[in-house]
N, C-alpha and C positions, 0 to 999 in steps of 0.2 A: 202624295204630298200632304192632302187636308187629315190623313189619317195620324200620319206622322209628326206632324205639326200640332197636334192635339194631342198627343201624347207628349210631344217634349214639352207641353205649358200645361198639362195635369189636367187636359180641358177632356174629359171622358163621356160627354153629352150624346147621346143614341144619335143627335141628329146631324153632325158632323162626321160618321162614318156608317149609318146603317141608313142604305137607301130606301128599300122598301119601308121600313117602320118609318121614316121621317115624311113619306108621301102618301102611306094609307093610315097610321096614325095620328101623325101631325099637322096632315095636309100641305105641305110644302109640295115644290113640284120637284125638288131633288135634294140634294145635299144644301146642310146651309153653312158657307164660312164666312168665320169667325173675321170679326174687323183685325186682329192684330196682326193675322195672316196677309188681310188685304193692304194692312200698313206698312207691315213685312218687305212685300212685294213692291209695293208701292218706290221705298225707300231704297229698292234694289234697282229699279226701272229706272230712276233721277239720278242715281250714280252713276248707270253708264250714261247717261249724257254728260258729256264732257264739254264745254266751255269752244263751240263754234261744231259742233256736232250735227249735222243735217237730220231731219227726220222726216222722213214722206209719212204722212198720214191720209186711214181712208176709212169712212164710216160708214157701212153696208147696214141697210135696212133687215129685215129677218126675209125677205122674201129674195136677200142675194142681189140689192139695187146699189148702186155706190148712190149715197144721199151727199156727200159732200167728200172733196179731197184735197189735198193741198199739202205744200212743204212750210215747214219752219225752221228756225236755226237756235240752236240752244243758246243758254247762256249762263254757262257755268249750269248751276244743280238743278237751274231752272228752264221751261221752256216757256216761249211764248203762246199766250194763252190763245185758245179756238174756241171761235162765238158760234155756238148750236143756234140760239136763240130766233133764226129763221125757218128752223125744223120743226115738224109735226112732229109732237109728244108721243112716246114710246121707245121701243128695245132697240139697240143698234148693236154692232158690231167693232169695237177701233180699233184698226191696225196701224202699230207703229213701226218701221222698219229704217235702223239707222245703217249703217257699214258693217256693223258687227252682231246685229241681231234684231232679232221680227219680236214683234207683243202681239195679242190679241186680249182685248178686254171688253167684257157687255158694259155697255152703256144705256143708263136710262134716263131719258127728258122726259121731267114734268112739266 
């Protein structure tokens, strides 16, 4: 998808499709993609929420802990907002899963 997606926007940058070079030359620690992709996606994810749409959500630490879960109910393109702001900063895990389909997204609290 980041390969192809970078091609269909003329974006040909080594570090969006060549992993080795973007981790031993670049220093990254993998692939890096591009915000319009993640906007992309973003505006894909808000779509299927549909206007009273359930959504269980769960945020798993990197060591595989659920740090917090909980349901919410959309409304319209939007959902109701979840407050991190009791969590210890770093990488998470969010899982959204409505009636018709699962997300997974890293999350990071500073």
């Amino acid at each position: 998808l980041l390969f192809r997606y970078s091609a269909l926007t003329f974006n040909g940058h080594r570090i969006h499709y060549d992993q080795p070079f973007c981790i031993t030359t670049e220093g990254y620690g993998g692939l890096v993609v591009h915000g319009p992709l993640l906007a992309t996606l973003l505006m894909d994810l808000l779509l299927d929420f549909a206007e009273g749409t359930r959504v269980n959500w769960t945020l798993v630490d990197l060591n595989g802990r659920i740090a917090a879960q909980g349901e919410i109910q959309s409304e319209g393109p939007m959902i109701e907002p979840m407050d991190f702001s009791a969590l210890a900063k770093g990488m998470y895990i969010l899982n959204l899963t409505t009636p018709e389909r699962h997300y997974t997204e890293r999350v990071v609290l500073q």
